[in-house]
LOPATI-386718 format. One line per 4 residues: number of its first residue (from 1); for each residue x, y, z of C-alpha. Coordinates in pm, whole numbers, padded with zeros to 5 digits, m for minus. Layout:
REM residues N
NUM = X/Y/Z | ...
REM end
This chain:
REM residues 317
1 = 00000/00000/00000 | 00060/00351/m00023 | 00253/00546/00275 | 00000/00783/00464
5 = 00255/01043/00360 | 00167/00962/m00001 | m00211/00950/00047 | m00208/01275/00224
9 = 00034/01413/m00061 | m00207/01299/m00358 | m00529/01468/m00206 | m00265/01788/m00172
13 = m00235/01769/m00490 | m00601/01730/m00685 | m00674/02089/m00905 | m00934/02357/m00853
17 = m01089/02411/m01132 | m01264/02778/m01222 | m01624/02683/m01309 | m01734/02909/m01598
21 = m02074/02931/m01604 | m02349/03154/m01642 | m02555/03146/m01375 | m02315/03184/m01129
25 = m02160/03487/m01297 | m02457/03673/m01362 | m02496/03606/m00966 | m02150/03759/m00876
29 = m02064/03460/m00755 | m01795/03237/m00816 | m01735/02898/m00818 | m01442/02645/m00800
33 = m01455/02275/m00842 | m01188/02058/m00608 | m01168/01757/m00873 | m01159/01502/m00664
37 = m01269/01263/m00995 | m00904/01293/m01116 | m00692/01158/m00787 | m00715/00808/m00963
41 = m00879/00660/m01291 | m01017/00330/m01067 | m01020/00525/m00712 | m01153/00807/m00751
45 = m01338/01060/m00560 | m01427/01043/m00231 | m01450/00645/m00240 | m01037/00657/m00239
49 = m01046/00848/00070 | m01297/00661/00250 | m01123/00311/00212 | m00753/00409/00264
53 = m00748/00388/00662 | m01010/00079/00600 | m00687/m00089/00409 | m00460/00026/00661
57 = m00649/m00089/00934 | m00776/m00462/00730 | m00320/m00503/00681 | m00236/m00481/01012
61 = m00483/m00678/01140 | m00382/m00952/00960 | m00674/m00987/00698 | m00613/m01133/00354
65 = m00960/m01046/00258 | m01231/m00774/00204 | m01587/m00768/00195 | m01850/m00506/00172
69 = m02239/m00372/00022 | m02347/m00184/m00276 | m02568/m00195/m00588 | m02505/m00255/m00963
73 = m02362/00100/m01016 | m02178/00092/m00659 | m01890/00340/m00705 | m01775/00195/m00341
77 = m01776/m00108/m00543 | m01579/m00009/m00816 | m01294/00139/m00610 | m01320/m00160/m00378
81 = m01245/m00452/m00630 | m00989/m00187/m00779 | m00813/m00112/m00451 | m00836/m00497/m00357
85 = m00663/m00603/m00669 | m00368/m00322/m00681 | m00294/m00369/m00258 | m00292/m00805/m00324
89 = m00599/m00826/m00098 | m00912/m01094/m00228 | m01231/m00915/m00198 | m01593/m01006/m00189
93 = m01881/m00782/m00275 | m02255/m00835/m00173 | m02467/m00722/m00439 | m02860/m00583/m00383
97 = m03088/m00795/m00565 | m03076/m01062/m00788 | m02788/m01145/m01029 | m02913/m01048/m01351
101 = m02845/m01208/m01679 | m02606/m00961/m01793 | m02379/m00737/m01545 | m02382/m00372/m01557
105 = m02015/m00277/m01650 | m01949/m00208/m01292 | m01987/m00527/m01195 | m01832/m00671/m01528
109 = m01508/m00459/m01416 | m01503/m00522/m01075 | m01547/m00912/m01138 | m01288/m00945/m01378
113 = m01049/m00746/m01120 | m01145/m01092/m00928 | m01415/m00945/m00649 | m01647/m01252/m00557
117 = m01992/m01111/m00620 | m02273/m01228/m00405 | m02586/m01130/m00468 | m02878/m01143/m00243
121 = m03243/m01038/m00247 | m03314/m00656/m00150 | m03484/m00802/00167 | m03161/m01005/00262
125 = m03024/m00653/00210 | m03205/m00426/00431 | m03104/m00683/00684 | m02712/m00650/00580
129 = m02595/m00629/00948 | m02753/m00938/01085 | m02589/m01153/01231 | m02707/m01453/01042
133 = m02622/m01308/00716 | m02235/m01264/00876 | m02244/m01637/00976 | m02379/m01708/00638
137 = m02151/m01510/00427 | m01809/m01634/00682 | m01920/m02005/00625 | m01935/m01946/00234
141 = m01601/m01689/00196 | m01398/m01749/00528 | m01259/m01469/00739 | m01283/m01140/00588
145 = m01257/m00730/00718 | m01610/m00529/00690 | m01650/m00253/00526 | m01998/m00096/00562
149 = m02114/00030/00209 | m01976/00345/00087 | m01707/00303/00325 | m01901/00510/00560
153 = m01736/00437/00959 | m01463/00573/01167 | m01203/00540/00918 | m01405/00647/00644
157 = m01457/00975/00799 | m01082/00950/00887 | m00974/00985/00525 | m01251/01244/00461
161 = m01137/01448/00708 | m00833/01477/00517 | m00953/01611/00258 | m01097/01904/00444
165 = m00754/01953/00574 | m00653/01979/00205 | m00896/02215/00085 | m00788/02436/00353
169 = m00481/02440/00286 | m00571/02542/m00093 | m00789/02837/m00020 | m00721/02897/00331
173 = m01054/03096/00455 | m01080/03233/00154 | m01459/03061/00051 | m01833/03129/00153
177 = m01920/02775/00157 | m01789/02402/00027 | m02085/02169/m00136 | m02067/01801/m00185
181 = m02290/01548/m00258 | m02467/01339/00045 | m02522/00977/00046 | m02398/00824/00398
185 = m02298/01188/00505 | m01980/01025/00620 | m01754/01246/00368 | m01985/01579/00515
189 = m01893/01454/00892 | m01503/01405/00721 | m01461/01741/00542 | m01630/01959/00792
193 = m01364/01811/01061 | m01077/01850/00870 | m01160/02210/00785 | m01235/02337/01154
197 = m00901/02133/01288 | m00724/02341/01019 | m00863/02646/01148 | m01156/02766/00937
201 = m01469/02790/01209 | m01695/03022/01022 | m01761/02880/00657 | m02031/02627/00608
205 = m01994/02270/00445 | m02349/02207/00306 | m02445/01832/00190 | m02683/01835/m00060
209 = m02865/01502/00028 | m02895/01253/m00283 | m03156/01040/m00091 | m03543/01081/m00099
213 = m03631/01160/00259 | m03260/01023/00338 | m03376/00672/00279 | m03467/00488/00574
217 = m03293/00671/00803 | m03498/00979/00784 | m03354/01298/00722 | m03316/01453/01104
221 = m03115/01086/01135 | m02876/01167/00825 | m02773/01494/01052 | m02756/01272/01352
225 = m02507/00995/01175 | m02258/01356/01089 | m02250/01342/01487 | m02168/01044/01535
229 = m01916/01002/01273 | m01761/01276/01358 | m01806/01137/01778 | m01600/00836/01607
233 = m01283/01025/01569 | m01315/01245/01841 | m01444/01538/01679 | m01808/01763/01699
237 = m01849/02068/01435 | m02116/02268/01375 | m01982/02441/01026 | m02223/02190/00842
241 = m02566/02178/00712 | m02797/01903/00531 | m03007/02032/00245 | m03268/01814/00069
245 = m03484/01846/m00184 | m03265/01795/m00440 | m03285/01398/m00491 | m03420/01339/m00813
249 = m03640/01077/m00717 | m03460/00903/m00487 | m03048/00710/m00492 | m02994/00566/m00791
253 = m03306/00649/m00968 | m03365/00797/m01326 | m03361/01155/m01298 | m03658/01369/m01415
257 = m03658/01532/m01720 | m03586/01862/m01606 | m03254/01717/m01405 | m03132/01535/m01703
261 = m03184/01880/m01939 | m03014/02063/m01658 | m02725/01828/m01666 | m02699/01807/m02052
265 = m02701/02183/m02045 | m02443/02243/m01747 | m02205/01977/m01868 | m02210/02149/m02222
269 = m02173/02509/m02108 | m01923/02432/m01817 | m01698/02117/m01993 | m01763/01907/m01640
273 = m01910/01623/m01681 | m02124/01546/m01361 | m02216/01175/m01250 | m02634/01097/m01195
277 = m02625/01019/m00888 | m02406/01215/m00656 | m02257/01563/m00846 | m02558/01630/m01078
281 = m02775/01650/m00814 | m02514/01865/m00597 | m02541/02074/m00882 | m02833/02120/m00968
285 = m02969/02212/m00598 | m02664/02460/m00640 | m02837/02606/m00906 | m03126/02632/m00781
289 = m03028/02800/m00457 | m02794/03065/m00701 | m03157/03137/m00887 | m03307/03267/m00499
293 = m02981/03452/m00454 | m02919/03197/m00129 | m02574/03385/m00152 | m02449/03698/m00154
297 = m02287/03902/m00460 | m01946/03829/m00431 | m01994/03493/m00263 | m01719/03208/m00329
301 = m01792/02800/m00371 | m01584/02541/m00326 | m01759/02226/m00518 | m01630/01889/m00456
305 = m01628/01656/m00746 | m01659/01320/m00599 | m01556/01123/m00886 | m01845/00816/m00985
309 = m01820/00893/m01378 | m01772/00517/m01416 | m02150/00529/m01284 | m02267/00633/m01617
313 = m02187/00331/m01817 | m02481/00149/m01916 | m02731/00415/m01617 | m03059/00551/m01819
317 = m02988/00901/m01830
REM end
């Protein structure tokens, strides 16, 4: 694996971009995008920073093998099977529903990077942290390290919080606000940590939620799991805020038609191209909240491109 000097020296490294686009000019406010999409073709995004310290922590305990959750279009996936095969770790990936006859190319790639996919009925799924299903899975694949989907625990929010660090340390105070994308809300919890230990205590991170009501854990619970992430590293912020409203229909859904003209048209106008289910919706509540002046003339954003392009292979847009 990679030193923790080198990991922290990458996500130094990833380019803010100057969005140039309309909307936001004509608002006087400006806008830069922290391309997190670039760090690494496989890993990229936020998924690389949330399973680094998982890694570190699965090596020196000893583990030879990796398991974890997610969907056809899992980026956690993706990155998993990719950082599984380039560290020499075996990995196994339980898969929501039913295997269908053919594999999206997310699966294809992560199964021909050798992750074991097991796939399991969406009611076996919602009850992903039973014990039974453990026993089950141990007698089938042997010992392996947990990772919850999307990476999202105490070393997830380790590595996010790194990245808050970094953004810092790139525009020191000098930003109105950083948006992301919100799944788990474990890279919110990450990069609103990192930027108050670095020193910035005014400036707001807001999560714009990607999940309809925030799933099943309600949306007052999505700000509670911030706390405790955040509790899991010793840490408790109050620079963040959840905003929903901005789902498209819920995670991993087909977005309306007025999302998918307002991502045609952005990625056009702004040469970014956006992923459908994390960064197009981040955008587009962005834009709406420019249209109601939500901030001041003069105002500067921070956007975080969490990677997921790989998402849009074979997704109906």
């Amino acid at each position: 694996m990679i030193s923790e000097d080198e990991f922290l020296t990458r996500i130094e490294k990833v380019p803010l971009q100057r969005l140039n686009w309309a909307l936001a000019t004509q608002r006087s406010v400006e806008i830069w995008v922290r391309r997190d999409d670039l760090i690494d073709t496989h890993l990229s995004g936020n998924k690389f920073y949330k399973l680094y310290y998982n890694l570190r922590a699965a090596k020196a305990a000893g583990y030879k093998q990796l398991l974890s959750f997610g969907g056809a279009y899992s980026n956690h996936i993706y990155a998993l099977a990719a950082a599984a095969k380039a560290y020499g770790f075996q990995a196994v990936g339980v898969i929501r529903g039913e295997r269908p006859k053919y594999l999206s190319p997310t699966l294809q790639d992560a199964e021909a990077w050798g992750m074991k996919l097991h796939f399991v009925s969406r009611t076996d799924y919602r009850e992903r942290s039973s014990p039974e299903l453990r026993q089950k899975l141990t007698d089938i694949y042997g010992d392996f390290f947990e990772i919850p989907e999307g990476g999202a625990n105490a070393y997830g929010v380790q590595g996010t919080k790194a990245l808050g660090v970094a953004i810092h340390r790139q525009v020191k105070s000098d930003y109105t606000s950083v948006c992301l994308a919100s799944g788990t809300a474990n890279t919110l919890a990450g990069v609103a940590a990192g930027l108050q230990r670095a020193g910035d205590l005014a400036q707001k991170v807001i999560g714009f939620s990607v999940l309809k009501d925030a799933g099943d854990r309600g949306f007052q619970s999505l700000g509670a799991q911030v706390i405790n992430y955040q509790k899991a590293i010793n840490e408790s912020t109050s620079n963040w805020c959840l905003i929903n409203g901005f789902h498209g229909g819920g995670y991993g859904k087909k977005l309306p038609t007025n999302m998918r003209q307002f991502m045609t048209g952005f990625e056009c106008e702004t040469e970014l191209q956006l992923d459908p289910v994390y960064t197009a919706k981040m955008c587009w509540g962005v834009a709406q909240l420019l249209a109601k002046d939500y901030w001041q003339s003069g105002s500067r954003l921070v956007l975080i491109h969490t990677g997921g392009l790989q998402g849009r292979r074979g997704f109906d847009l």
